[in-house]
N, C-alpha and C positions, 0 to 999 in steps of 0.2 A: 504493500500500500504506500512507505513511503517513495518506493523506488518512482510508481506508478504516479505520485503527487509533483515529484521534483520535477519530473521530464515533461509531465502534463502543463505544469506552471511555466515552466523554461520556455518549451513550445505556444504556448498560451502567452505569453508577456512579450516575446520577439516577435510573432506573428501581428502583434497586436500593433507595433512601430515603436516601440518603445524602445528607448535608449538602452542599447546590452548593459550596460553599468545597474542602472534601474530596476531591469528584468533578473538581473545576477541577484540584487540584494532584497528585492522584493519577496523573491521565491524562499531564497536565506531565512528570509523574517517568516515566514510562511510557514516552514519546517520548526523555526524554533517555538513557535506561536502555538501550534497544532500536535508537536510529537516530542518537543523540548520541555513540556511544562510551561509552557506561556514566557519560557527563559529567553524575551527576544534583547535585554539587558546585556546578554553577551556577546550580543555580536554589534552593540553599540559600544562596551570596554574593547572589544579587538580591534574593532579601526580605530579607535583615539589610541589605543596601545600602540600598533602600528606606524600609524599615522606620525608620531611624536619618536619613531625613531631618526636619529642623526644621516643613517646611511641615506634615508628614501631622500634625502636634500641633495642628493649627489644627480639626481634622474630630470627635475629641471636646471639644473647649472649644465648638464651634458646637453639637454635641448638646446639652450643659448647658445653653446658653445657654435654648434651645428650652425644654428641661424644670425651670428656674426660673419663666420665662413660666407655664408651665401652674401650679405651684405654687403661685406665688405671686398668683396671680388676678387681674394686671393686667388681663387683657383684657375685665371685666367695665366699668371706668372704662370704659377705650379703647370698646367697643360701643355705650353709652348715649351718649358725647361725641358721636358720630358717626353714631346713628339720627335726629335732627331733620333734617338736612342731604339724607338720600335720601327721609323720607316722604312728601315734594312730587309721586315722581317714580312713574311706572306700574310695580310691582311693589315699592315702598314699601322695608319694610327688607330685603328681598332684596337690594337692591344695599349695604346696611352688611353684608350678608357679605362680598361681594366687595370695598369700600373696607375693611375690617379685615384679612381676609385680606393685603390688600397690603401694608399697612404695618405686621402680624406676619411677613410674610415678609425686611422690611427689616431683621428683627434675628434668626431666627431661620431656617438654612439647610436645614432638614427640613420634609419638604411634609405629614405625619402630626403633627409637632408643631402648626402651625398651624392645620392641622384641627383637631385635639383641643383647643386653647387655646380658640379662637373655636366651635368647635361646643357646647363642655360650657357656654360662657352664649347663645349662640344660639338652639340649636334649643328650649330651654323656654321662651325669650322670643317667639317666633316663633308656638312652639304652643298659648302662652296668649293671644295676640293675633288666633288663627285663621288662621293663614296654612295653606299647602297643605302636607302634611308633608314627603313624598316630595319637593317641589320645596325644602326648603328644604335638604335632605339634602343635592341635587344642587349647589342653590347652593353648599353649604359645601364640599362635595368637590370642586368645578372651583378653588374659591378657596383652596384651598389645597394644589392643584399651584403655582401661585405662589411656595410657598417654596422651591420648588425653582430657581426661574429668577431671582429678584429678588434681588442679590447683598446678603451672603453666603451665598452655594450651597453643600453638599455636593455637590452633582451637576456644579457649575463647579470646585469644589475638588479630586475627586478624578481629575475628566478631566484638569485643567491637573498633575497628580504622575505620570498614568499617562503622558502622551504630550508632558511636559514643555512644555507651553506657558505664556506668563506669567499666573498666576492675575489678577494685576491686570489686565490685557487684555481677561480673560471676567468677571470681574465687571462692568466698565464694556460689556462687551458685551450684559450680562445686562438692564442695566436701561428699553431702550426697549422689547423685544421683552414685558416682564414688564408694563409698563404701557398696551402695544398690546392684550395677551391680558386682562389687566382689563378694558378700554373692550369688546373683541369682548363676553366675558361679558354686559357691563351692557348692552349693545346688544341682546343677546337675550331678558334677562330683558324690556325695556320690550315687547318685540313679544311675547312668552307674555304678558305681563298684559293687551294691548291685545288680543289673541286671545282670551283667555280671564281676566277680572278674578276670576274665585272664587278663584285661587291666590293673591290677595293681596289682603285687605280695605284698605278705605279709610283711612288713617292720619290721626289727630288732627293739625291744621297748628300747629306750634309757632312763636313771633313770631322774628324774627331773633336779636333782643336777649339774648334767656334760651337761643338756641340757643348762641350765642357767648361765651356765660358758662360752656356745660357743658362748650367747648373744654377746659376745664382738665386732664377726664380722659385728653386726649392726651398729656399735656404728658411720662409715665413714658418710651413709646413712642419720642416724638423725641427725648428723651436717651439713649439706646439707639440709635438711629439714629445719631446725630451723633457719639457714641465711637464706634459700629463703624466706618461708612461713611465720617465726616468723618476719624478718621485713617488711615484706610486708603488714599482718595482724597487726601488731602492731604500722601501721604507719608512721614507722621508714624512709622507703625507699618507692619509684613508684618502680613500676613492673621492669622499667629498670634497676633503680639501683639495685633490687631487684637479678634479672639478674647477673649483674657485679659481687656481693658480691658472688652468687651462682658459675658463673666460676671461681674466686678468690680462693674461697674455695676449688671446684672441685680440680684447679691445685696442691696446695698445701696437701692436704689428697694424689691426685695422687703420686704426688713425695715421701712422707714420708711414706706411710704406701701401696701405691698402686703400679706397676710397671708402671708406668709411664715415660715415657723419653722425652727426644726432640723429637728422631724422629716422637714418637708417638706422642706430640701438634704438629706438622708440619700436620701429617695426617689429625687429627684433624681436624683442621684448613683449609684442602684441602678440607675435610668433610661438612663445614659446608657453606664454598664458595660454592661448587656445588649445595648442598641442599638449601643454600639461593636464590643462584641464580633462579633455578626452581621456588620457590616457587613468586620470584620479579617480575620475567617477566610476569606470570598471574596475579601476583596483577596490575600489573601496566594497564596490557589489561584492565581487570575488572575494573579499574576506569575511562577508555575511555570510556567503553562501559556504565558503571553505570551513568555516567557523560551527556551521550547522550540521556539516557531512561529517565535521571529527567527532563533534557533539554524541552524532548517534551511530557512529560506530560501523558507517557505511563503507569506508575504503577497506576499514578489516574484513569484513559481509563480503567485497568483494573478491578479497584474496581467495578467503574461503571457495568461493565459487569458482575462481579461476582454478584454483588448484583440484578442485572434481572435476574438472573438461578434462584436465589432465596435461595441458599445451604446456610446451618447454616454457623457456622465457624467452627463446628468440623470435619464437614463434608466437608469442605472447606480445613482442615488441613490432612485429609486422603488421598485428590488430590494430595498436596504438600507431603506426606510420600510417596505414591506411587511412584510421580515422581523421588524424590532423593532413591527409588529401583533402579528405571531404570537405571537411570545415574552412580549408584554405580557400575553396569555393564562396562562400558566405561572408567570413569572418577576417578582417585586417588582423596582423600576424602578434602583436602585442595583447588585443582582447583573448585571441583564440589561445596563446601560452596564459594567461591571468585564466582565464576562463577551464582551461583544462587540468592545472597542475594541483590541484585540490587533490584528483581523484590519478591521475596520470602518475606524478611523481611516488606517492607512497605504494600504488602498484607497481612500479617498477624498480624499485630500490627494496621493497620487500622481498621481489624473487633473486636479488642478488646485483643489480646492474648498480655500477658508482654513480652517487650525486653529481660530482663535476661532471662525469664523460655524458650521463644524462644530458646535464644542465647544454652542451653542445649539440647535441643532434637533437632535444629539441629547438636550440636556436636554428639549425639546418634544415626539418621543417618549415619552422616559419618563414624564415627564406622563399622556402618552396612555395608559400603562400602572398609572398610579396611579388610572385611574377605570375599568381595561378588569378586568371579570370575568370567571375566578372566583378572581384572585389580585388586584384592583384595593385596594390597602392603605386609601385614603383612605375607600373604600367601607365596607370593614371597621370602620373605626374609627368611623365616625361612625354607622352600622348599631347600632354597641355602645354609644354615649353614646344614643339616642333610647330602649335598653333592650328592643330587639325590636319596636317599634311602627312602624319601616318596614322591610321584607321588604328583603333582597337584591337580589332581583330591581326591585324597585320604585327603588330609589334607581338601579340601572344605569339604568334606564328616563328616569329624570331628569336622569341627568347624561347623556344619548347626545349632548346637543346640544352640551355643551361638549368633550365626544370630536370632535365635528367640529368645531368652534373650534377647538381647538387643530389639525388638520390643517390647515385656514383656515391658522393661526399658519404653519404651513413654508412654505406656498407664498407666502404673504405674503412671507417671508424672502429665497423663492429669484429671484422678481419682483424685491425692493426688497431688497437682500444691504447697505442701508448702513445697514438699519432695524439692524441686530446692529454695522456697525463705523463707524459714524460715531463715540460714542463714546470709543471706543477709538483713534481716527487724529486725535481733538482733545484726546485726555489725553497721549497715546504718540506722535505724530505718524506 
């Protein structure tokens, strides 16, 4: 009955148009109201408990950080320093999406911001150099699921607050797996251009010399790097300060060397209220409702019953991959992790699989959900910077190859499980 209540509400409260945050905590309060004892008191102490931790300050400082970057048009420098370096190579500057992507995702924990940063100087450079449109789309939207995985994450940040693992852990967890799924991308782009060379004309070969002179325009990026990741990795700072010192930085590179102004931190800053907002209101459902499922004893109920099917755990984990397909359908990639890891994570750490190397390949789903249409965000956004001149449909069609990369990506993981914690077992021992 309550299994029958939760799904019936869940269903009942999304169908209805209601904000998933809403629908999350409503049904929450539902369960506590109905089969808690009227105890809906607890799951108003678990979001102010929550709420009122230090680390969750770290998830809008990481938004800003993101939407300074797009303001203040570093990634314009950063693009040019870095297209002499792939023109050599078969699909030309296609692969300087995927090497920008990377190293915007290095300072920047939103996989839409780095889209948006590196798309709005990409794809007109791309397009006036004749490149294939559609394919650059795809390129820019696989490379910037990246910022998702390549720490500092939102998606490592808010796993590691929901199911209390050490955020430093999955950052250091984050980053072979983040530079594995780079290489896959570039790997594929060379075999589409050897397949088929019209998707990327032949690039002017610049001398070494004057290529290594334009290195300069990195130079904003790696100080950004080196405050976020050097003290954070070096112990210096938590994640949050970690944060702080990164939009510090941000604003300052903006102003001196980037076009940055007021009006643009005003935006900014509008930018990241909205985007925090979104993302609060489902956290906040999600801890109603996580709050209610530990209350009554439902994630145990369902070990129990996984373990009479009888299914291994890897086979166990193919269920949960499939599911988070599905929902990648429906659901932007942040709600669908908040939204699943209640019931996802303690099933799957009870048959034996690690919190970190978890906490990764469900980032690599989401991914998977950030290019999966008709809700795929990154599609979206970059859909809207080309200004209608590649169809929806067209850019899904481009990015399907790195939708299967990234699956490549988990089974990689599940094979080779030290590619996520070697890392982590030579930082943390």
């Amino acid at each position: 009955m309550i299994w029958t209540t939760l799904l019936g509400m869940l269903t009942a409260t999304v169908l209805s148009g209601a904000v998933l945050g809403s629908a999350l905590g409503l049904t929450g309060f539902a369960i506590l109201h109905f089969f808690a004892g009227g105890s809906t008191r607890i799951g108003v102490q678990t979001v102010w408990n929550t709420l009122n931790e230090f680390t969750l300050t770290a998830i809008p400082l990481f938004i800003l950080l993101g939407e300074l970057l797009v303001a203040s048009g570093l990634a314009r420098g950063v693009y040019r320093a870095m297209a002499p370096f792939f023109g050599r190579l078969p699909g030309g500057l296609l692969h300087t999406n995927i090497a920008v992507c990377t190293i915007f995702g290095a300072v920047s924990g939103s996989s839409m911001s780095v889209a948006a940063a590196v798309g709005s100087v990409a794809y007109p450079e791309l397009k006036s150099r004749g490149y294939d449109r559609a394919q650059t789309v795809g390129t820019l939207a696989a490379g910037g699921t990246l910022g998702l995985l390549i720490p500092p994450s939102l998606s490592l940040l808010i796993y590691g607050a929901l199911t209390d693992t050490s955020i430093g852990r999955l950052f250091m967890a984050g980053v072979l797996p983040g530079l594995m799924m780079a290489a896959i991308f570039m790997a594929w782009i060379v075999f589409a251009a050897l397949r088929n060379p019209a998707i990327a004309p032949e690039e002017k070969r610049v001398a070494i010399s004057e290529a290594l002179r334009g290195l300069t325009g990195v130079l904003p990026l790696l100080v950004l790097i080196v405050a976020v990741l050097g003290s954070l990795f070096a112990g210096l700072a938590t994640p949050t300060e970690a944060a702080g010192v990164g939009v510090a930085a941000a604003a300052v590179l903006g102003f001196t060397i980037g076009d940055l102004t007021l009006r643009g931190v005003g935006q900014a800053l509008i930018g990241t209220v909205r985007t925090f907002a979104v993302i609060a209101m489902v956290f906040v459902g999600a801890l109603v409702l996580a709050q209610a499922i530990s209350l009554l004893g439902l994630p145990q109920q369902m070990l129990a019953v996984v373990s009479e099917w009888g299914l291994s755990k890897w086979l166990l984990l193919v269920v949960v991959v499939v599911v988070y397909l599905i929902l990648g359908c429906f659901f932007d990639g942040l709600s669908m992790m908040i939204m699943t890891l209640p019931l996802v994570f303690p099933l799957l750490t009870g048959v034996g699989f690690d919190p970190v190397w978890l906490g990764v390949v469900v980032t690599i789903m989401i991914e998977v959900g950030m290019l999966t249409p008709p809700v795929g965000m990154n599609l979206f956004v970059l859909v809207g910077i080309t200004g209608g001149e590649v169809k929806l449909g067209e850019a899904a069609v481009a990015a399907l190859p790195y939708w299967i990369a990234l699956l490549l990506g988990v089974l990689l993981l599940c094979l080779f499980p030290g590619i996520a914690l070697f890392l982590p077992g030579l930082a943390f021992g």
